[in-house]
N, C-alpha and C positions, 0 to 999 in steps of 0.2 A: 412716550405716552401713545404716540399717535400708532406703535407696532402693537403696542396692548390692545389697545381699543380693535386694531382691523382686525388680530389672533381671535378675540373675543365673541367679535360678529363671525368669524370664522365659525368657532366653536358652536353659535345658537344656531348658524344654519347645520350644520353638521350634525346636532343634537337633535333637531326637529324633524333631519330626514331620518335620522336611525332611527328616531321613537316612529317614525310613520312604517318603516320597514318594519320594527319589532311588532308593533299592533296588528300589521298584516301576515309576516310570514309566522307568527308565533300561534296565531291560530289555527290549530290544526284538531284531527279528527282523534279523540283516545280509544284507542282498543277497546280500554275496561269497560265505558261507559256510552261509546257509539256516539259521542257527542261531539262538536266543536267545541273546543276551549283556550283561552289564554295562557301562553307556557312560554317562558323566555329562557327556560332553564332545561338543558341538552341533557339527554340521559346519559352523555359523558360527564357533565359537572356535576349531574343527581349522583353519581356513584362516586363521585371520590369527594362530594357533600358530606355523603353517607359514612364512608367509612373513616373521614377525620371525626366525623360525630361520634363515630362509634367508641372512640378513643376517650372522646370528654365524658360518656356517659361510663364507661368500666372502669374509669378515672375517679368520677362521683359517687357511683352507686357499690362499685365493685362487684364481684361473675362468684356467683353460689358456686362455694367446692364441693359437688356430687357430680362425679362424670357420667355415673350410670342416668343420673336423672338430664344432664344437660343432651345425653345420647340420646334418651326418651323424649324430650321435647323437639328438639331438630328430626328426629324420624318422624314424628307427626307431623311439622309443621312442615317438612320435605313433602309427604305425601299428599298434602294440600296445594302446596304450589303447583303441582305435575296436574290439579286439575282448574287452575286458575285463569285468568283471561292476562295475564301476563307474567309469563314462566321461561323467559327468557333471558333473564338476568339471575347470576346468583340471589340465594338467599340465605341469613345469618340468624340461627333461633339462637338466645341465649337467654338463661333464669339467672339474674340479678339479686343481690343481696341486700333487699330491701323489705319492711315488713307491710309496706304500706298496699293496699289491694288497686295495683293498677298494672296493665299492659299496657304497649305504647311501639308505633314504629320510626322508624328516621326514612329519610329518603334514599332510595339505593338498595332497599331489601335487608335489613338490619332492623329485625325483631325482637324484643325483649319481654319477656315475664317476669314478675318478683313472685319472689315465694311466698308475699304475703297472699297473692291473689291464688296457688297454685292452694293453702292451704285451705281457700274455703270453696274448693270445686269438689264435686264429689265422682267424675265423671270423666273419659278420653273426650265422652262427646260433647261436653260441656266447653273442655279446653279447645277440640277443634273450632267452636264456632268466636270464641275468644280470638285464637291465633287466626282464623279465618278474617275476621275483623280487620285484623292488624295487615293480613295479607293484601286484602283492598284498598286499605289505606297507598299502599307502594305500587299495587297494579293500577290503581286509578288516579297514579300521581298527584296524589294530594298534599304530600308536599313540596315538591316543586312546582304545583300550583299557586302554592299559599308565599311562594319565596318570590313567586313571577308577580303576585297582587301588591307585595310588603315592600319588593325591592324595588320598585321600577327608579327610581332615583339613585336604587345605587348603581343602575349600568349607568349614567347617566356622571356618578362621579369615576367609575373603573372607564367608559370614553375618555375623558379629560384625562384620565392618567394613562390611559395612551397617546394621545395629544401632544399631553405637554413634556410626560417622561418616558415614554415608550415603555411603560415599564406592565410583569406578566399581571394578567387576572387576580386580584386578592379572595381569599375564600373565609376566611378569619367572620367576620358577619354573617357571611349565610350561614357557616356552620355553625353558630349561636345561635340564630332564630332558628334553622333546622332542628338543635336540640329542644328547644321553647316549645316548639311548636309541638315534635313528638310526645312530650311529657305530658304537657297542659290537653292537648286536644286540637285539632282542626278544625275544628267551628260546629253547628247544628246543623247545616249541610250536608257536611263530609263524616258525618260521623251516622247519619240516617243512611247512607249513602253506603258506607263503610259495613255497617249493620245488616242490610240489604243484600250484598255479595256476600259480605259473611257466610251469612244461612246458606246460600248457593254453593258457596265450596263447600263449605261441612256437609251438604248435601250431598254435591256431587262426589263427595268421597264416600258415601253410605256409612254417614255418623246418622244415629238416629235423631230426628229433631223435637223430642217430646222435653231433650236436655238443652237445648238450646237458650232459654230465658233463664234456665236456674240463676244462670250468674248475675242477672237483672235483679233477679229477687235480691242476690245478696246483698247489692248494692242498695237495695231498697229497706234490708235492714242496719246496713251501716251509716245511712241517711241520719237515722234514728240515733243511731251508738256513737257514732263520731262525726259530729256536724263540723267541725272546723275543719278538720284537714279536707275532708268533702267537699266545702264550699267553693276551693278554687277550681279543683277537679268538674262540677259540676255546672263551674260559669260557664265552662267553653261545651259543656255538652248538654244536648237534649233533656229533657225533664226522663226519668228512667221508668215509669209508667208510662209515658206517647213512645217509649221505644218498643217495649214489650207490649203494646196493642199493634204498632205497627210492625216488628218481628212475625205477631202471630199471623197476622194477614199473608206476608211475605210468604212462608211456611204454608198455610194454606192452599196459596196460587200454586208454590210448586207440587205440591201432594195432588189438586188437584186435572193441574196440566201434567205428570208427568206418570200419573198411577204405579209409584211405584209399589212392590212388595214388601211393605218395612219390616217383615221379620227377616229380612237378610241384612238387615240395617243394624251397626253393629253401638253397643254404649261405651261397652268397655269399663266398667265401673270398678271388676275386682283386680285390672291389670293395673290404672291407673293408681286406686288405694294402696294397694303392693310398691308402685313405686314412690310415694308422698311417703312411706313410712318413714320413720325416725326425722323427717322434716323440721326445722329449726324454724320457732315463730316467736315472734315479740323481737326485740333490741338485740343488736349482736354483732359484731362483724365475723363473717367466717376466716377473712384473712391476717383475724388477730390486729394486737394495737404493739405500735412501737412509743414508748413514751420516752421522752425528750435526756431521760440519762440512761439510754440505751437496752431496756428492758425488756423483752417481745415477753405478750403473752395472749395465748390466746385460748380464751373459753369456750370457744365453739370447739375445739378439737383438740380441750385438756392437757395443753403445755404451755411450759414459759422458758425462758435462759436469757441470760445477759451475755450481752454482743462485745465481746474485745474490742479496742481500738484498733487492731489491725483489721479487723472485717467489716464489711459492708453488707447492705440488704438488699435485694431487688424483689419487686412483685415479677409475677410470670403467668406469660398467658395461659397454662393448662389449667384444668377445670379441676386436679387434684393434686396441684402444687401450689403447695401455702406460699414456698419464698425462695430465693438462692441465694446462697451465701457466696463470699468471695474473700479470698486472704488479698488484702491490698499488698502488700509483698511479693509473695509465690503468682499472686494472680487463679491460685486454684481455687473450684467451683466446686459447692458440691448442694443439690436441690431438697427441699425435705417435702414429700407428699405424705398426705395423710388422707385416711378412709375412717366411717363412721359406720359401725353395723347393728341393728337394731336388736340381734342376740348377740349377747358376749359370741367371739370367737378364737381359738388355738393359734399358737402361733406359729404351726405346721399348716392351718387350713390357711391363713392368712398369704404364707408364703406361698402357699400350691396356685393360691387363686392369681396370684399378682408376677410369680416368677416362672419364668422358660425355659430358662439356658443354664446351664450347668457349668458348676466350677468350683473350685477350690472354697469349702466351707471351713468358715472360723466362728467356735459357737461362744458366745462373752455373757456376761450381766453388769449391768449398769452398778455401781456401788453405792449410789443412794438408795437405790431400788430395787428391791427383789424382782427384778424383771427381766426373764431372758430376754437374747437377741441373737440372730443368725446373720453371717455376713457371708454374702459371698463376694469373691475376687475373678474377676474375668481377664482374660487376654482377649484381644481381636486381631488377630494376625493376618493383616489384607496383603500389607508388603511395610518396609523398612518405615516409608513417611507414613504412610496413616496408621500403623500398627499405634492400639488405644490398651489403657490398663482401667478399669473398671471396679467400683468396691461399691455395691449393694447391701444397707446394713436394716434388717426388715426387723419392727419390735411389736407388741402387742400390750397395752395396755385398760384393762378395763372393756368399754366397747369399741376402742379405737388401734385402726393399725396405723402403722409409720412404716416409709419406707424413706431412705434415704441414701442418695446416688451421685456419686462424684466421678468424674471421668477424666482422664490425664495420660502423657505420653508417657512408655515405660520408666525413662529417665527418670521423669518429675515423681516415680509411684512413691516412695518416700514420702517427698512432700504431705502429698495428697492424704497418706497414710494416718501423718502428724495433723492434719487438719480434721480429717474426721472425728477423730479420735478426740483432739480439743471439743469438738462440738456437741458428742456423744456425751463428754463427763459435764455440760455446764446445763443441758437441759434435763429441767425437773415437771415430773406428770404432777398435773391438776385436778381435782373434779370441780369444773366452773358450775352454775346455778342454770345452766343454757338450758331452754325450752324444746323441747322436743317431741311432736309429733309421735303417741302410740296407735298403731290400727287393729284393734282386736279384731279373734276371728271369736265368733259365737260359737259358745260349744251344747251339745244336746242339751233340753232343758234349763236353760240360760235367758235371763230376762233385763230388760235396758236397766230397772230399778237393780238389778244385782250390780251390773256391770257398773253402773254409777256409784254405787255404797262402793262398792272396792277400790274403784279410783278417784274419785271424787267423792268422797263420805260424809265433808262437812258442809256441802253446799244445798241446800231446799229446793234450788230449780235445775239439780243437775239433770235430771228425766231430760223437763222441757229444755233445757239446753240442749241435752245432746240430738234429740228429734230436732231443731230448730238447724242446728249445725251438719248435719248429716244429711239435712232434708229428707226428714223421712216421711212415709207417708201416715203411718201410724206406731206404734211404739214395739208391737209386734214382731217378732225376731225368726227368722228362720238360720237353722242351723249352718254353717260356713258363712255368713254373712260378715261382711269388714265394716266394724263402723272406728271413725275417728275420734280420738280422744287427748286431747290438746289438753296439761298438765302444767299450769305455773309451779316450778318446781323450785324459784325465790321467795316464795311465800311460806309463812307460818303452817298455814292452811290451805291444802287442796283444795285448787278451784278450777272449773271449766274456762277455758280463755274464753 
């Protein structure tokens, strides 16, 4: 008893000087914000915070399969950090598979969008001042601010368990509250805060700022449309009227400290419309469901097949690969990507667009389905060990291409051969009810009420719908003009989402 008790008193003096150390040496000066602040949390552990979080959220949410679109958001969101107050750490854009209208960052430069949000922007420079947001959030560490405020108790038991078991650092807790915190919000603070640099980078990138509040507004009408899911979102943030009075201010100072030219200031409206096209909104997973007696099917990109008991599933990190397969026997792999194109396409264009290298072609048709396919076969002849046998099998159905790719040593090509091949006769095309995203272009003499009766016919307020969703400013159409036209396509009746 009497070694417990001295360990003990050990332990509170020991605790009481580290906490007096942490309170002093933790305050230090932040770049973003020029301020003194409390931080107990090293931008060593903000980054490997960051990217175990990053795991839990592509884990929950799961990574929208559009690569051309996930290329589009990381080039802009690139081009923001290069003018940010802290662009010295990598940084991770990725659009999420979710329908609900939110961004949100982790700690360690790991930035997210959902496509719910992506689909009610009408703007690049709309989305800048969004991801600009998000980029403050990480420059002006606010969340390993929020982790140095929530945790100070848990250095306190990670001390003791060096103490008593020497044992390394646990991260398991902060990378919960790190995800919590990303999702939900950072407080009425850091999110004024956040809003504030925002405008500044989208600034200093020369996004025009006239779009910068639209997406306030939006949130100002989905206040109105969907109060529940809102609610929690909304506890941890600012009232969205004091944001957008205090935005304009923001915006002001800089226009008028810094006189710029703003017709060199760019929107970008018909780039970004171009690439939201065929966008997927409402419910849906893009990476397909596997149901419990081995079924894959997936709506969003019109296929299904049931899974042999020799094979396995894996998700996969690329941005246009649904899944990989694996024969538990042979151990061979072979991935299936898929593309969605908003006009039917050939399945000559499809290949041209996606294939490079040349090699022994073998042209099939599926026999459920009048649907050709071209395969090609590669060799890679480096030397003896890494020499690879390769089979490329590219199909087109409807507006969707497939490509599917297995890789193996010449030996195994056999194998590899017999497994493709299984794979190829068990899957069957779809057309699921999935929502998707049309962007008309306006053609001469073309008016909102035409364009509404053709796609939306049976609805009364499609006009004011689609002026309301487009933000437009009057119903008035000039010719090339992109407006967005969101299509429930499980319903009886066309209607505006």
């Amino acid at each position: 008893m009497g070694k417990i008790k001295t360990l003990s008193l050990i332990l509170i003096k020991l605790l009481s000087v580290s906490f007096f150390i942490l309170n002093v040496s933790a305050c230090a000066v932040n770049d973003a914000t020029g301020r003194s602040e409390f931080n107990i949390v090293s931008e060593e552990e903000e980054l490997r915070i960051g990217k175990d979080a990053d795991k839990v959220i592509r884990k929950q949410y799961g990574v929208y399969q559009d690569a051309s679109l996930q290329n589009y958001i990381d080039q802009i969101g690139q081009r923001l950090v290069t003018v940010s107050s802290r662009n010295d750490i990598p940084y991770y854009f990725t659009v999420v598979d979710s329908p609900i209208i939110n961004a949100f960052a982790l700690p360690g430069g790991y930035i997210y969008v959902t496509r719910g949000i992506l689909l009610n922007m009408n703007s690049e420079s709309e989305l800048a001042f969004v991801l600009g947001h998000e980029i403050a959030h990480v420059a002006a560490r606010h969340g390993a601010r929020r982790l140095s405020q929530q945790r100070g108790i848990m250095a306190a038991s990670v001390l003791a368990d060096i103490v008593f078991k020497g044992a390394a650092r646990k991260y398991e807790n902060w990378v919960n509250a790190g995800v919590g915190l990303a999702v939900m919000g950072y407080g009425r603070e850091y999110e004024f805060e956040a809003d504030e640099f925002g405008a500044i980078y989208a600034f200093n990138a020369s996004y025009h700022p006239n779009a910068y509040t639209d997406f306030f507004n939006t949130l100002l009408e989905q206040e109105k449309r969907s109060p529940t899911w809102m609610e929690g979102l909304l506890a941890s943030h600012p009232p969205t009227k004091e944001r957008i009075e205090l935005v304009e201010v923001d915006i002001e100072t800089l226009i008028e400290r810094e006189q710029p030219d703003l017709s060199t200031f760019s929107t970008n409206k018909k780039e970004f419309l171009t690439k939201i096209n065929g966008l997927v909104f409402g419910e849906g997973a893009s990476l397909g469901v596997l149901s419990k007696t081995g079924r894959y099917k997936n709506k969003f990109f019109g296929l299904e097949f049931k899974l042999k008991d020799e094979w396995d599933i894996f998700e996969t990190d690329s941005p246009d690969a649904l899944f990989t397969l694996e024969h538990i026997e042979t151990k061979q792999q072979i991935t299936l990507h898929a593309d969605y194109f908003p006009s039917a396409i050939s399945l000559k264009a499809f290949v041209d667009k996606t294939h490079s290298n040349q090699g022994k072609i073998r042209s099939m048709t599926l026999r459920q389905y009048p649907i050709k396919m071209r395969q090609f076969i590669h060799k890679y002849p480096n030397n003896k060990k890494d020499e690879q046998y390769q089979i490329q099998t590219y199909g087109v159905h409807q507006q969707f291409g497939y490509k599917i790719v297995g890789a193996t040593s010449p030996d195994d090509k056999a194998e590899l051969s017999k497994f493709v091949d299984a794979v190829l006769k068990r899957l069957t095309f779809i057309v699921g009810p999935t929502n998707r995203l049309i962007v008309h272009t306006v053609k001469k003499g073309e008016s909102l009420s035409q364009i509404a009766k053709r796609y939306i016919p049976l609805s009364e307020t499609a006009v004011e719908d689609l002026v309301s969703f487009n933000k437009l400013r009057s119903s008035n159409l000039e010719i090339g003009q992109l407006i967005k036209i969101p299509i429930e396509k499980d319903t009886k009746s066309k209607k505006a989402y």
